[in-house]
N, C-alpha and C positions, 0 to 999 in steps of 0.2 A: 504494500500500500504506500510504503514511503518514497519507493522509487519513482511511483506511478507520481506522484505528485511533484519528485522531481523532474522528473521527464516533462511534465508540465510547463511548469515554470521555466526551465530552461526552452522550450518553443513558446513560449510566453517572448523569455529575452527575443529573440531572434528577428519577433516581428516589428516591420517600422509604425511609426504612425501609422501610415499609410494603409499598411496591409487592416491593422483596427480598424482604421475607419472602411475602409472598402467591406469587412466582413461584419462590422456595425449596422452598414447601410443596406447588403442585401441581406439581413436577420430583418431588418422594418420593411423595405420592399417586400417581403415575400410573406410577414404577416397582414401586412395591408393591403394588397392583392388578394386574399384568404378572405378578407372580411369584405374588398369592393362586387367580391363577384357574389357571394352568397348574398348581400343585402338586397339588391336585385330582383332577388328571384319573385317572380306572377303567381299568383294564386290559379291556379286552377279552376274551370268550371265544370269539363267531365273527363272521363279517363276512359280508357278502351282494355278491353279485356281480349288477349288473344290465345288459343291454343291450338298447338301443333303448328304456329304460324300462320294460324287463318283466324281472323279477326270475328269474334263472337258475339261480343256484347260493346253496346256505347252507354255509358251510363253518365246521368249528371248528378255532379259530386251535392249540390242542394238537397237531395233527394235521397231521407236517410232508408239503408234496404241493406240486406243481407243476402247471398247470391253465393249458388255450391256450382261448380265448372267440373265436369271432367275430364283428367289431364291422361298422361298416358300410363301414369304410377297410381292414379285414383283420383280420390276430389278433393279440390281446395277451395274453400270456404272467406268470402269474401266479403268483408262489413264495409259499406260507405256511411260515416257520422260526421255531424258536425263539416261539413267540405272535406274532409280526409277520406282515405284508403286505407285498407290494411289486411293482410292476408291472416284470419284467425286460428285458419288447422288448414294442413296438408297433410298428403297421407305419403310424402318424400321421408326418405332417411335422417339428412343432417336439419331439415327444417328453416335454414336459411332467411325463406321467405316471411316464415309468423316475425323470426328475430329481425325484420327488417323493419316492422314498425310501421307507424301511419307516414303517409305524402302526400302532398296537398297543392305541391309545387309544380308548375309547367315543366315538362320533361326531366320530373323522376320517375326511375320505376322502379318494379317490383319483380323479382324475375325468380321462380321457381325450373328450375334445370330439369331436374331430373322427370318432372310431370307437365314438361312444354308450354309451362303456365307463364304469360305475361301481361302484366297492367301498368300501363302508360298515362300519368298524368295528361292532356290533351288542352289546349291553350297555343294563343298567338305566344310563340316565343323569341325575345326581344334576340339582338343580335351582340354577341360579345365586347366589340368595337364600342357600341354605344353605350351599353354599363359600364365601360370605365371611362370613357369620356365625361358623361350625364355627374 
């Protein structure tokens, strides 16, 4: 542990100014960039539901409702509340999709693998260029 600390410190010494401030400035660039793109994000109004690749259901997220799909592993079970999504049971292995949680956002999703389940937030989505200009 004590070497490791001096090993430290000594590329501590080595760097100039210079190199501080350059690795000062892309630690803030690169957490402000993290926060300009997520605050951005559109609310959603409906999301699409696809499996096997062919598009099943369009639903709008206003519209609270519960909806079972079957995938190609079995059925996954789907609550829209409050404007959100979220996948509540699949009958996949690792379960991914439940631990994925609610979206609400234009172009999140939701993607179960192994049961070719996907739901797509569905909204006008702004363009990258202009949320960080804006």
């Amino acid at each position: 542990m004590r070497s490791n600390q001096n090993n430290f410190k000594s590329v501590i010494k080595l760097l100039t100014t210079g190199d501080k401030l350059l690795v000062a400035m892309l630690i803030i660039l690169g957490i402000t960039s993290i926060f300009a793109i997520n605050k951005k994000r559109l609310p959603g109004e409906t999301c699409s539901v696809e499996v096997s690749g062919e598009k099943t259901h369009h639903l709008k997220l206003s519209e609270n409702q519960n909806l079972c799909v079957e995938g190609s592993m079995g059925k996954t079970s789907i609550q829209i509340k409050d404007n959100k999504v979220c996948v509540t049971h699949s009958d996949c292995p690792e379960k991914i999709c439940v631990r994925t949680g609610w979206i609400s956002n234009v172009g999140q999703i939701i993607v179960c693998v192994p049961n070719k389940v996907v739901i797509k937030i569905d909204g006008e989505k702004q363009d990258f260029f202009n949320v960080i200009t804006q």
